[in-house]
C-alpha positions in Angstrom: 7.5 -11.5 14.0 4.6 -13.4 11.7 4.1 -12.2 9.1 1.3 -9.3 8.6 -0.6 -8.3 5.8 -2.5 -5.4 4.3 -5.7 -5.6 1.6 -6.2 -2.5 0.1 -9.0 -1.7 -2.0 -10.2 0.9 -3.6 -13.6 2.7 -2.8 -15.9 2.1 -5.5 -13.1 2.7 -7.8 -14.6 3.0 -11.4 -17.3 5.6 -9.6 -14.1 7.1 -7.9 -11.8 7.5 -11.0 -14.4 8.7 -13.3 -15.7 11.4 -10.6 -12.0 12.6 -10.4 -11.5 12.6 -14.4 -14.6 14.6 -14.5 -13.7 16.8 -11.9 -10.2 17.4 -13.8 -11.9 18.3 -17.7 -14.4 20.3 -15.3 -11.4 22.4 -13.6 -9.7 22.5 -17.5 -12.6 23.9 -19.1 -13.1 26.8 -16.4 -16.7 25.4 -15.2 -16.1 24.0 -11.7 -19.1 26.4 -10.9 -21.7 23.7 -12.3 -19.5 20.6 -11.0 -21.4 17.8 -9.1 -19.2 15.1 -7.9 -20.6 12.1 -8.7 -20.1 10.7 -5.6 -22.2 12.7 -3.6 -25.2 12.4 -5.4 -27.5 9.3 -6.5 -24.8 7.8 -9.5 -23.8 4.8 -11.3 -21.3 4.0 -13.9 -21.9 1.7 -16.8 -24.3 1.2 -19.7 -26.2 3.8 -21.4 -28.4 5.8 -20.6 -30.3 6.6 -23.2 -30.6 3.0 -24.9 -31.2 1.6 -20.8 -29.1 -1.1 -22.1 -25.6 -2.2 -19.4 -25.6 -2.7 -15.6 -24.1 -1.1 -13.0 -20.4 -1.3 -12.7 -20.3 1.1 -9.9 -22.8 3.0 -7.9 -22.5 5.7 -5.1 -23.5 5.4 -1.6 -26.8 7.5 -2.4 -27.5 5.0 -5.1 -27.2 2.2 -2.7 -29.6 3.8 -1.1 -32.5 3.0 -3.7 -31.4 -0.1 -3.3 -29.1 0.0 -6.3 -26.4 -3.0 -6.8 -23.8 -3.9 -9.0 -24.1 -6.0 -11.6 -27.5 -5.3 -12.4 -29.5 -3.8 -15.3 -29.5 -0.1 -15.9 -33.4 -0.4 -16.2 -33.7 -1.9 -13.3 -31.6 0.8 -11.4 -33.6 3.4 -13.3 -36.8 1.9 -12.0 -35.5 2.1 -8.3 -34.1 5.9 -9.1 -35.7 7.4 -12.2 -33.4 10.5 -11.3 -30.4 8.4 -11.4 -26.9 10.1 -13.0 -24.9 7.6 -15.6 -21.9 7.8 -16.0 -19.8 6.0 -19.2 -16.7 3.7 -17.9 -13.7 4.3 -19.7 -11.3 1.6 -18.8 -8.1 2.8 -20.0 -8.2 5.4 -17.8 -9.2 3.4 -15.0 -5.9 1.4 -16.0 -4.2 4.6 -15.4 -5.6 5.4 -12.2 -4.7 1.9 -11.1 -0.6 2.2 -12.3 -0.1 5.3 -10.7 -1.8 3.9 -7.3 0.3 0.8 -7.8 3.4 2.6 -8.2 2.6 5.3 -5.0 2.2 1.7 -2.8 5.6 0.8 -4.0 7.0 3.7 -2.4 5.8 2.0 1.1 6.8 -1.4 0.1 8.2 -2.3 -3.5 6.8 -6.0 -3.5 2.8 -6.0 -3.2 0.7 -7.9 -5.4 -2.0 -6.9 -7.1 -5.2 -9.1 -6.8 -7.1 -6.7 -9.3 -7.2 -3.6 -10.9 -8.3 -1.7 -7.6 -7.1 -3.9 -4.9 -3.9 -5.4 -3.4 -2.1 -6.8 -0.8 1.0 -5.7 0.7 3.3 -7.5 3.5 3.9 -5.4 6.0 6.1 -7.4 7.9 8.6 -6.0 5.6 8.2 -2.2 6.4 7.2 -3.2 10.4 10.4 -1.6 11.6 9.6 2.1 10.1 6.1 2.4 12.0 4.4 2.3 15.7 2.4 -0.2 14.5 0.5 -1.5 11.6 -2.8 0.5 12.2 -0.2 3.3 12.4 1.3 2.5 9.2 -2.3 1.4 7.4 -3.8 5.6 8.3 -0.7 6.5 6.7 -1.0 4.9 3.7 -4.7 5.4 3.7 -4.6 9.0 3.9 -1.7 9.6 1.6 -3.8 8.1 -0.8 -6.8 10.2 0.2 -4.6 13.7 -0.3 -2.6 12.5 -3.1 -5.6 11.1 -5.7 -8.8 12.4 -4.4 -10.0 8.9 -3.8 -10.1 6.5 -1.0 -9.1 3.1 -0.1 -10.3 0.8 3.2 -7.0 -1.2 4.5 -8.0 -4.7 5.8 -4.9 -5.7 8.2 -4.4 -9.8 9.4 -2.0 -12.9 9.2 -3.6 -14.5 7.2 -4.3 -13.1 3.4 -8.1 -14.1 3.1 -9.0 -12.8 6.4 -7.2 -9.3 5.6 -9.6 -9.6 2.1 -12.2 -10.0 4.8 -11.5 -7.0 6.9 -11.2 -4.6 4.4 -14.9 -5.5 3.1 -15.9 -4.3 6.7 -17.4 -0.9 6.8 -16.6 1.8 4.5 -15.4 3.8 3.3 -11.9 5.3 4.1 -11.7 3.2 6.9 -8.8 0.7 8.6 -10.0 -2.5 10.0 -8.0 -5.3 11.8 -9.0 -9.4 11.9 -6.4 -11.1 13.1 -6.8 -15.2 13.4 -7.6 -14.2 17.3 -10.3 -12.1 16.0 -12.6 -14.0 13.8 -15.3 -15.8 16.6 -15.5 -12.1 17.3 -15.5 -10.0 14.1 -16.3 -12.7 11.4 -18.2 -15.4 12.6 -22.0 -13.4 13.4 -21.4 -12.4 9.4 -24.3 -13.9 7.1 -22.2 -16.7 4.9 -22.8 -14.5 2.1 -20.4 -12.2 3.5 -17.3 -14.8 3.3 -15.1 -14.5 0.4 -16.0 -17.5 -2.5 -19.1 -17.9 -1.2 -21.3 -17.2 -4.0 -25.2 -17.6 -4.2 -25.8 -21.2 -5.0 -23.1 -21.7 -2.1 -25.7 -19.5 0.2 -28.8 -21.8 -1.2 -26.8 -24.9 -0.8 -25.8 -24.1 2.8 -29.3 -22.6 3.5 -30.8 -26.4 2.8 -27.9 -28.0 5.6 -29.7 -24.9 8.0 -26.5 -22.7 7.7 -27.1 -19.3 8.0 -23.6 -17.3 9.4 -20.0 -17.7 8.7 -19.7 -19.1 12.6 -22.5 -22.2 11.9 -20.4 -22.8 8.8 -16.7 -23.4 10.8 -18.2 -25.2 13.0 -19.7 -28.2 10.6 -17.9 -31.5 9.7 -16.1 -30.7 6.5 -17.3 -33.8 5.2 -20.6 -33.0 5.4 -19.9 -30.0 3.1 -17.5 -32.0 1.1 -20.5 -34.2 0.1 -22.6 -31.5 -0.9 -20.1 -28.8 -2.2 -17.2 -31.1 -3.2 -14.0 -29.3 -3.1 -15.4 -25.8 -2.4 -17.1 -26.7 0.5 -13.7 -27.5 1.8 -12.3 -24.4 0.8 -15.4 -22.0 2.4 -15.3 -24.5 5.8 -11.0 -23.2 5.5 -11.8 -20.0 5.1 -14.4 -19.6 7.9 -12.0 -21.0 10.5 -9.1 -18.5 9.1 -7.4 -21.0 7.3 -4.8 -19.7 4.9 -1.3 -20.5 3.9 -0.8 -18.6 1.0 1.7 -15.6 0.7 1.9 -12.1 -1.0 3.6 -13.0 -4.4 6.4 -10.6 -4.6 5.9 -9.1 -7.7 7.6 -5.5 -7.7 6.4 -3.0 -9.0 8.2 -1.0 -11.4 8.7 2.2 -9.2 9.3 5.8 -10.1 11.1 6.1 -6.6 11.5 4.5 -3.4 11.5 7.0 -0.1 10.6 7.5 3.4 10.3 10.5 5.6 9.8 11.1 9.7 8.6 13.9 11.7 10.5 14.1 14.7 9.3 14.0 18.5 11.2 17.1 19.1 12.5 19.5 16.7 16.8 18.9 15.3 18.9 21.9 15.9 21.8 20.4 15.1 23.7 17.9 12.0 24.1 15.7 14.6 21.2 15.3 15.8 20.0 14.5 12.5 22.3 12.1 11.5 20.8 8.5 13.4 17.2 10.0 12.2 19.1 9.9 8.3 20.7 6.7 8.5 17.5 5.3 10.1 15.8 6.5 7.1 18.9 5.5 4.8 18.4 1.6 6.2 14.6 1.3 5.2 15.0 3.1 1.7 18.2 0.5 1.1 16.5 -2.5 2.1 13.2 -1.8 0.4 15.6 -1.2 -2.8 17.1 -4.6 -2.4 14.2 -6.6 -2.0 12.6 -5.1 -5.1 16.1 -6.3 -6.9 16.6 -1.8 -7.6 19.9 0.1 -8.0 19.1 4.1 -6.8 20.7 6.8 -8.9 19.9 9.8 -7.9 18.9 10.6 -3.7 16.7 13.4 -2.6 17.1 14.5 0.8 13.8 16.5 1.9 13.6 18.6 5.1 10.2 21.1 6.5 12.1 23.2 9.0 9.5 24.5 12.0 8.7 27.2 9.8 7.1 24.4 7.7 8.9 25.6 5.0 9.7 22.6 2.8 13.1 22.2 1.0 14.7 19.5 -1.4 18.0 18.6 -3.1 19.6 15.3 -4.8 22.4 14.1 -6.2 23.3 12.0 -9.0 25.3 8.7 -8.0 28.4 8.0 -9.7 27.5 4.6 -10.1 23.9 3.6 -9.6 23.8 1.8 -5.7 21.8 0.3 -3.1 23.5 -0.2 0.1 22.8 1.9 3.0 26.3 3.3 3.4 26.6 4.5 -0.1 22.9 6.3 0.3 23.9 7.5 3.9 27.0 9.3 2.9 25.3 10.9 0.4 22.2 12.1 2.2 24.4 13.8 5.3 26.4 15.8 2.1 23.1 16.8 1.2 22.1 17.6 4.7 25.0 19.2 5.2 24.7 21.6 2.2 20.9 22.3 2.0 20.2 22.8 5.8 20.4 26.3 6.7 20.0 26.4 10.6 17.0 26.4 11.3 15.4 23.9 14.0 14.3 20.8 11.8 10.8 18.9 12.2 10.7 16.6 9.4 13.6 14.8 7.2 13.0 12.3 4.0 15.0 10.5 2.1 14.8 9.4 -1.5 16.2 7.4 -4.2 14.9 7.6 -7.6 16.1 7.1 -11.5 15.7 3.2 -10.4 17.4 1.1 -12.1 17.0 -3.0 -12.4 20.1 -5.1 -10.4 21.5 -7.0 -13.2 21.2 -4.1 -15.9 24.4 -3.0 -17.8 25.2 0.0 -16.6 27.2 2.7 -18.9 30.3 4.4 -16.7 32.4 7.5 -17.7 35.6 7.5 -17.3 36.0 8.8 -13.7 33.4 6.7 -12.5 34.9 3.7 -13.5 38.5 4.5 -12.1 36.6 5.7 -8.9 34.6 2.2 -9.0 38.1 0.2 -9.3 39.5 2.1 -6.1 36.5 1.2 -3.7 35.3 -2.1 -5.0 36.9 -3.8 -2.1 34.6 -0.9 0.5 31.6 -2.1 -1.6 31.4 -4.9 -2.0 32.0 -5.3 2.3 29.3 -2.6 2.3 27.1 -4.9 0.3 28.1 -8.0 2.5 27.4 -6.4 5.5 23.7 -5.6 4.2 22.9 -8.9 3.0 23.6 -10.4 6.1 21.4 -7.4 8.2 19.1 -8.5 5.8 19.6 -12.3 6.7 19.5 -11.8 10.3 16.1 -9.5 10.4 13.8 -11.9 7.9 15.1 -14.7 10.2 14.5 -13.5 14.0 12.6 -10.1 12.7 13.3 -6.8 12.2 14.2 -5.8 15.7 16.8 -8.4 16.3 20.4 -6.3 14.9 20.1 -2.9 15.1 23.1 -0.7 13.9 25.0 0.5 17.0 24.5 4.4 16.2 20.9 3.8 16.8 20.5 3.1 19.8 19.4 5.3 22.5 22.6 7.7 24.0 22.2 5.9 27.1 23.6 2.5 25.7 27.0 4.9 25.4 26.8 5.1 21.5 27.6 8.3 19.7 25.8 9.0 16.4 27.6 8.2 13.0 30.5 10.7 11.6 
């Protein structure tokens, strides 16, 4: 399949972060009673209030309102809102916010990159095989965020990495928006130029004077006429209005607490073996999503919420810290097969976490490393046989091998043992 990628960006993230570190000295100091989220009333963050020195960093959406926008002067904001709330920005927190964000992301896919401290972009080509579909996957990100942090995020989804920068600057917030290179004569190009990404304001002025007022005017003039009056630039804004983009999401992983994924099933499991495929299916996404971010697991968590909704967990330490989706399958279904108590299952989830680096010298006991000397042969086949899954699915996509106790019982298969 071609490659698709996310943008996801924060919500006015320094107004976000410092609404929800408010909200948490608030809640610590036992006076939620006189709490106002900043959010929901007319609010900025940046500068001082007293001194009316600063601009706005960030502003609400009742701000906006008055007209407010960032970047300029707090006595200018106070002039259009004389009621206005500031708020102080504290960036180290806002460094913390963004890290443990970061690091939830890398639970969906361990190689985004991040494009700033509130926004990044994800392939989703890589994780295409766990979901219905990408506007699937992108709600289930969204929201997780949502219920996790308090704060929310607007997923732009394309081919093509400026136009999903592009989407995700569409309405807001907590919203998913598509604009796919099929899309743009539609979606893109009735936008005012300013709305196209480099196109600052002595770009506007400068394409105001050649009579062009709208991102579709703009891909549809001679480059060289904007070459001669915006040089190189003009180039790159005529690209970018015709959805013009070769660059790639930089794999830089993420250094990730764990790396999991979890399903709720069409119909509830009353039996081991009916959860087995759903296991190994989960097994095969958590291994690969490990190998491509170059992590060993040690420890796997097997989660299941029966129908009760009663949630239930237990892991186990690996003998020797692993990857391959053998090693984590055996060891989910002992798992399974000790925590479930017989009770019709709706969910299951698996795990790994206690990541460690491929590469990394690894310390063995004693019994681990005559166990490691009796199946070397098993793993490194095991290991073999991954790579080349691997091989197969970035080449043809992720649909084109699938592990014969997957598919459906009426290709004759019978579920793993």
């Amino acid at each position: 399949m071609d490659s698709i990628i996310f943008h996801i960006d924060v919500n006015s993230a320094f107004l976000s972060w410092t609404a929800i570190d408010l909200m948490q000295q608030a809640r610590t100091e036992n006076r939620m009673d006189s709490y106002v989220d900043l959010r929901t009333i007319p609010s900025i963050v940046g500068g001082d209030s007293a001194s009316r020195h600063g601009i706005v960093l960030a502003k609400s959406v009742p701000a906006k309102k008055y007209g407010i926008v960032t970047g300029e002067p707090i006595a200018q904001a106070l002039r259009k809102c004389p009621f206005l709330t500031i708020a102080p920005s504290n960036h180290s927190s806002y460094s913390a916010h963004s890290k443990r964000f970061r690091q939830y992301l890398a639970d969906f896919c361990p190689v985004i990159e991040a494009a700033s401290i509130d926004e990044c972009y994800m392939d989703y080509t890589l994780i295409s095989k766990d979901y219905a579909s990408p506007v699937e996957a992108a709600h289930i990100i969204k929201d997780g965020v949502r219920n996790t942090f308090g704060f929310t995020v607007n997923i732009g989804i394309s081919d093509k990495k400026v136009l999903a920068k592009m989407a995700s600057d569409f309405k807001k917030p907590d919203l998913v928006h598509t604009l796919y290179s099929h899309e743009i004569r539609e979606k893109m190009w009735p936008l005012p130029v300013a709305s196209l990404l480099m196109c600052g304001s002595s770009s506007q002025e400068a394409l105001k004077k050649l009579g062009i007022r709208t991102i579709g005017e703009l891909a549809c003039t001679d480059p060289k006429l904007l070459s001669s009056h915006l040089k190189s630039h003009g180039i790159l804004l005529w690209q970018y209005a015709n959805g013009i983009d070769d660059s790639k999401v930089e794999p830089v992983p993420e250094q990730a607490k764990g790396i999991g994924n979890s399903t709720t099933m069409a119909k509830d499991a009353y039996s081991i073996e009916e959860m087995k495929p759903v296991i190994l299916s989960l097994c095969e996404s958590v291994s690969a999503r490990l190998r491509v971010g170059h992590f060993l697991a040690g420890t796997i968590t097997v989660e299941i919420k029966y129908n009760t909704f009663q949630s239930v967990s237990h892991q186990m330490a690996l003998q020797t810290p692993d990857n391959t989706c053998t090693q984590l399958y055996q060891t989910s279904i002992s798992l399974l097969e000790e925590l479930w108590n017989g009770t019709p299952v709706r969910l299951l989830g698996v795990r790994a976490t206690k990541l460690v680096e491929e590469g990394e010298p690894l310390q063995m006991n004693l019994f681990a490393y005559a166990e490691s000397r009796q199946t070397t042969p098993v793993s490194e086949k095991n290991k073999k046989l991954d790579q080349t899954i691997d091989a197969i699915r970035k080449k043809y996509g992720a649909d084109a091998i699938v592990r014969g106790s997957l598919l459906p019982p009426s290709s004759g298969k019978e579920p793993p043992k």
